[in-house]
Structures are given as C-alpha cells and as structure tokens.
N, C-alpha and C positions, 0 to 999 in steps of 0.2 A: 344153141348158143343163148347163151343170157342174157337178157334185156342190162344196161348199164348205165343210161341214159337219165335224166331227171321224170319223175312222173308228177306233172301239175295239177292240179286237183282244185278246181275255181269253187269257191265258198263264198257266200254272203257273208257283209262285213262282220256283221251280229256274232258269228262263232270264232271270232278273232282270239276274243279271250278265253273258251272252253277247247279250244282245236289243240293248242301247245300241250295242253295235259294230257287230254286225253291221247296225243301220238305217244308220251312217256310213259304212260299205264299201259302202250302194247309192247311195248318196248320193256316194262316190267315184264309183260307176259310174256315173252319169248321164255325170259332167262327163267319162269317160274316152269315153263312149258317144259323147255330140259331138263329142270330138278324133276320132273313128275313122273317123262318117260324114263329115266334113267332110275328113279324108285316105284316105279310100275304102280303110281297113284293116278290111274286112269280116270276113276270118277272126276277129280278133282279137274284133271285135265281136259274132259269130255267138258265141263260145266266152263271151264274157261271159251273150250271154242265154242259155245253152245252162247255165251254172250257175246264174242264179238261178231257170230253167227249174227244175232238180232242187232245188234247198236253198231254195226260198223256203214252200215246204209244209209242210216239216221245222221251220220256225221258228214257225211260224203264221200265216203272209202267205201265201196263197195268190194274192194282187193281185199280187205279187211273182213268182209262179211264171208262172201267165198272162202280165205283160206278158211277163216273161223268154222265154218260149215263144216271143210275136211278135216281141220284138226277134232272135229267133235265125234266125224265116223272114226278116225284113226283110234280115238282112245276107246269110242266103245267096241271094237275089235280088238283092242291093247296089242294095237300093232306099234310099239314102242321105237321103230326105227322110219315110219311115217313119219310120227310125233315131232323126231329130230329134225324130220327133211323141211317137215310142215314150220317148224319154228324158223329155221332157217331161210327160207321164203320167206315168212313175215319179218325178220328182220331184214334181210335184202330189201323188201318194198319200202321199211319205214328209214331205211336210208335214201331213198333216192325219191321219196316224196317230198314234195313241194307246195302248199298250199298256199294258194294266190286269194288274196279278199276284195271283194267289191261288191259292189248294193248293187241287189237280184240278180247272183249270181250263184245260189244255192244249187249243188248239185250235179251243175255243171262237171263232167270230169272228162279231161284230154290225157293226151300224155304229149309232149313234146317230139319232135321227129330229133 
C-alpha cells in the first residue's frame, strides 16, 4: 500500500527561497521523464536522473536523490516502463512533500506518522 500521508522535510531557513523552484524543476522533470521514455531518449533521461541522483541530497530530499539514481539505471538499460513507474514516484513524493524552514535545521528529514 502506498504511503499517502504528508512527507516533512525540515530545511534551514536559508533555502526558503531556492527550495520552491527547485520542487518545480522536478516536477518539470517528471513530465520531461515521460516524454523521453515514451520516445526512447534514454540518454537524455539517464542524465536527467543522474542529476537529481547528485543534487537531490544537497537540498534535503534525499527521496529525490534515490529515485534519481533509479531513474538513471532504468534509462541506461532503456527499460522504458521503469522510467514511467520511476516518474511516477517522483511525482507522488513531490505532492505530498512538505518543507518546513527553521534556523539549523538543515537536513533534517522526518515524515509525519
């Protein structure tokens, strides 16, 4: 069964202002994640999860780093119905993430019961 619940994700105040974009640019890459399996442009996809593979740690989503990792084996296997599941996961997480800000609170990540 599928987690459904809020995932809170405590961040120092500092990334208040870069956190909002950067959730929209994974959320761009979902829907580019689709286009890519669906025209079997693997590289492109492989490179997509291969960055949020590295930056998604850096921000405080390390859900984001993890799936980015599989999404980077799925394309270089061009298992193109991974790709889908993979994207799909990353959208389900970037809806039910929550980022909470306060001073030295970097990194911190819970999820809510």
């Amino acid at each position: 069964m599928a987690e459904t619940g809020p995932v809170v994700i405590r961040l120092d105040a500092e990334m208040q202002e870069i956190v909002p974009r950067y959730l929209q640019n994974r959320a761009a890459d979902c829907v580019a994640l689709r286009d890519h399996a669906r025209a079997a442009t693997f590289d492109e996809a492989r490179r997509l999860g291969h960055n949020m593979k590295g930056n998604g740690g850096g921000y405080g989503f390390v859900e984001i780093s993890r799936l980015g990792a599989q999404i980077e084996i799925a394309a270089t296997n061009g298992d193109a119905a991974a790709m889908l599941t993979l994207a799909e996961e990353l959208s389900a997480y970037l809806a039910r993430v929550q980022p909470v800000y306060g001073q030295g609170s970097s990194g911190q990540i819970g999820q809510t019961p």
